[in-house]
C-alpha positions in Angstrom: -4.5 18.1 15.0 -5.4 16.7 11.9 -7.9 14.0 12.1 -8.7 11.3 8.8 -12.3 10.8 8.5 -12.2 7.1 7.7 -15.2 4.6 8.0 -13.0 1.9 9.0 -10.9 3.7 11.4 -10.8 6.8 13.6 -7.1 8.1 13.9 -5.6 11.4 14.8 -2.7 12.6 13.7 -1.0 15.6 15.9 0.3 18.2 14.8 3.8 17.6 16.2 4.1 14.5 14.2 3.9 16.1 10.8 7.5 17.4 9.6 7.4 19.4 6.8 10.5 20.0 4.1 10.6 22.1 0.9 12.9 22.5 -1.8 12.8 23.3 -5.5 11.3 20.9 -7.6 12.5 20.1 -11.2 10.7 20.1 -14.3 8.3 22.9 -16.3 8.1 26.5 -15.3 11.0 28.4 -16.4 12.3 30.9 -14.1 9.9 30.0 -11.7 10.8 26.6 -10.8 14.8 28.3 -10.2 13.7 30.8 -7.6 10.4 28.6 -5.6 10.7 25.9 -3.3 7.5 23.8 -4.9 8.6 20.4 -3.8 7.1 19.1 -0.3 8.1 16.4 1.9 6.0 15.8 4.2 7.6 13.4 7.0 5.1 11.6 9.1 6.2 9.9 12.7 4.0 7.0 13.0 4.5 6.0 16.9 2.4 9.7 17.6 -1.0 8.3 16.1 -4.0 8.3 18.2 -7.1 6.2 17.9 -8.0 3.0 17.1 -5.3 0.4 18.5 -5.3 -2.2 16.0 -5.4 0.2 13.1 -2.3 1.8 14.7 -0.5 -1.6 14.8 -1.7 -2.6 11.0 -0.3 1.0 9.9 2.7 0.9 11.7 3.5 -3.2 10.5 3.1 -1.9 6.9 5.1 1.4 7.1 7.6 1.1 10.3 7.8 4.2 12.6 8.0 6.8 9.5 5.7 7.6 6.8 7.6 10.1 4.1 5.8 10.9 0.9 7.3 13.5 -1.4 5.2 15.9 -3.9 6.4 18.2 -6.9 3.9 17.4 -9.8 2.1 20.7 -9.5 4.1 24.5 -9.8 2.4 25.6 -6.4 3.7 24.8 -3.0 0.1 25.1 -1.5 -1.0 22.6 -3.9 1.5 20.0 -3.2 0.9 20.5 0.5 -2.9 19.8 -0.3 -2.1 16.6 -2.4 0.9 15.5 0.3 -1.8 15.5 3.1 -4.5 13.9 0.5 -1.8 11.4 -0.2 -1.0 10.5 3.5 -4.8 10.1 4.3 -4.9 7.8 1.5 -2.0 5.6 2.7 -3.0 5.4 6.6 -6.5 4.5 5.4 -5.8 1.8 3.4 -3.0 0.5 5.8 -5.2 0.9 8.5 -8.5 -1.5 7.0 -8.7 -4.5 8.4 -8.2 -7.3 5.2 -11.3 -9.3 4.1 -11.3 -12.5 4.9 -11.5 -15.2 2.2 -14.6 -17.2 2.1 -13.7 -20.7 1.2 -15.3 -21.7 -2.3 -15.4 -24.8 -3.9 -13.4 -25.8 -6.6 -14.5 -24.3 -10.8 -15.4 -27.1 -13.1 -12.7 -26.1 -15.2 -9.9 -26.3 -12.5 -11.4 -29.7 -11.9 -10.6 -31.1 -15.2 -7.1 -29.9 -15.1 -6.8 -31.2 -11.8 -8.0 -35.0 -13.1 -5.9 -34.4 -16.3 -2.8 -33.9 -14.4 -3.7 -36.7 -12.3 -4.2 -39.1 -15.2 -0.8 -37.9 -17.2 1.5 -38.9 -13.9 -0.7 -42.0 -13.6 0.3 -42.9 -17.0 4.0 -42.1 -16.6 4.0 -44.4 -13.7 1.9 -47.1 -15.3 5.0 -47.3 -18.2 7.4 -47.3 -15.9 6.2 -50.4 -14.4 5.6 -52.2 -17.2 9.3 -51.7 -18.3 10.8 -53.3 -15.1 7.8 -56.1 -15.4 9.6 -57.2 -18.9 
């Protein structure tokens, strides 16, 4: 069972729902990188989560059913593992935070002024317009 230890959100993921893949990874390290599978996949199924309802439902609207995220920066296995499960936590935390709400503010000075600007350039437009079908 491994379990994220978010402030916003308890969730557990099982075991069972972590599919893990390896293969060889390209890039630097000579004869090593021909003979070691490096590269991790780690394959995530969403619908197994446990915890927090709402966070589930956020996590699941934002990713669908499957979470895959794929490692091969570093030349160990072990390490990639460590960064693939760093880099899942990552994703189902921010996925599963609630978004702030927007506090209403008024308007800047400055967005004022373009606002009346505007306002008075399509005024004037209009005003010539009328004054060539008064003629």
């Amino acid at each position: 069972m491994f379990q994220m230890s978010s402030p916003h959100a308890r969730i557990k993921v099982p075991s069972s729902a972590i599919t893990w893949r390896f293969s060889r990874s390209s890039g630097p390290g000579g004869q090593h990188v021909n003979t070691s599978d490096t590269r991790v996949e780690l394959i995530c199924d969403l619908t197994q989560l446990s915890g927090q309802e709402t966070a589930i439902e956020r996590i699941i609207a934002r990713y669908g059913t499957e979470l895959r995220v794929v490692v091969s920066s570093q030349r160990s296995q072990s390490q990639n593992r460590k960064m693939a499960l760093q880099n899942l936590t990552d994703k189902l935390e921010k996925a599963a935070k609630a978004p702030r709400h927007r506090m209403p503010t008024k308007p800047t000075w400055g967005s004022t002024q373009n606002r009346l600007a505007q306002k008075r350039k399509a005024s004037m437009r209009k005003a010539e317009r009328r004054q060539q079908h008064d003629e």
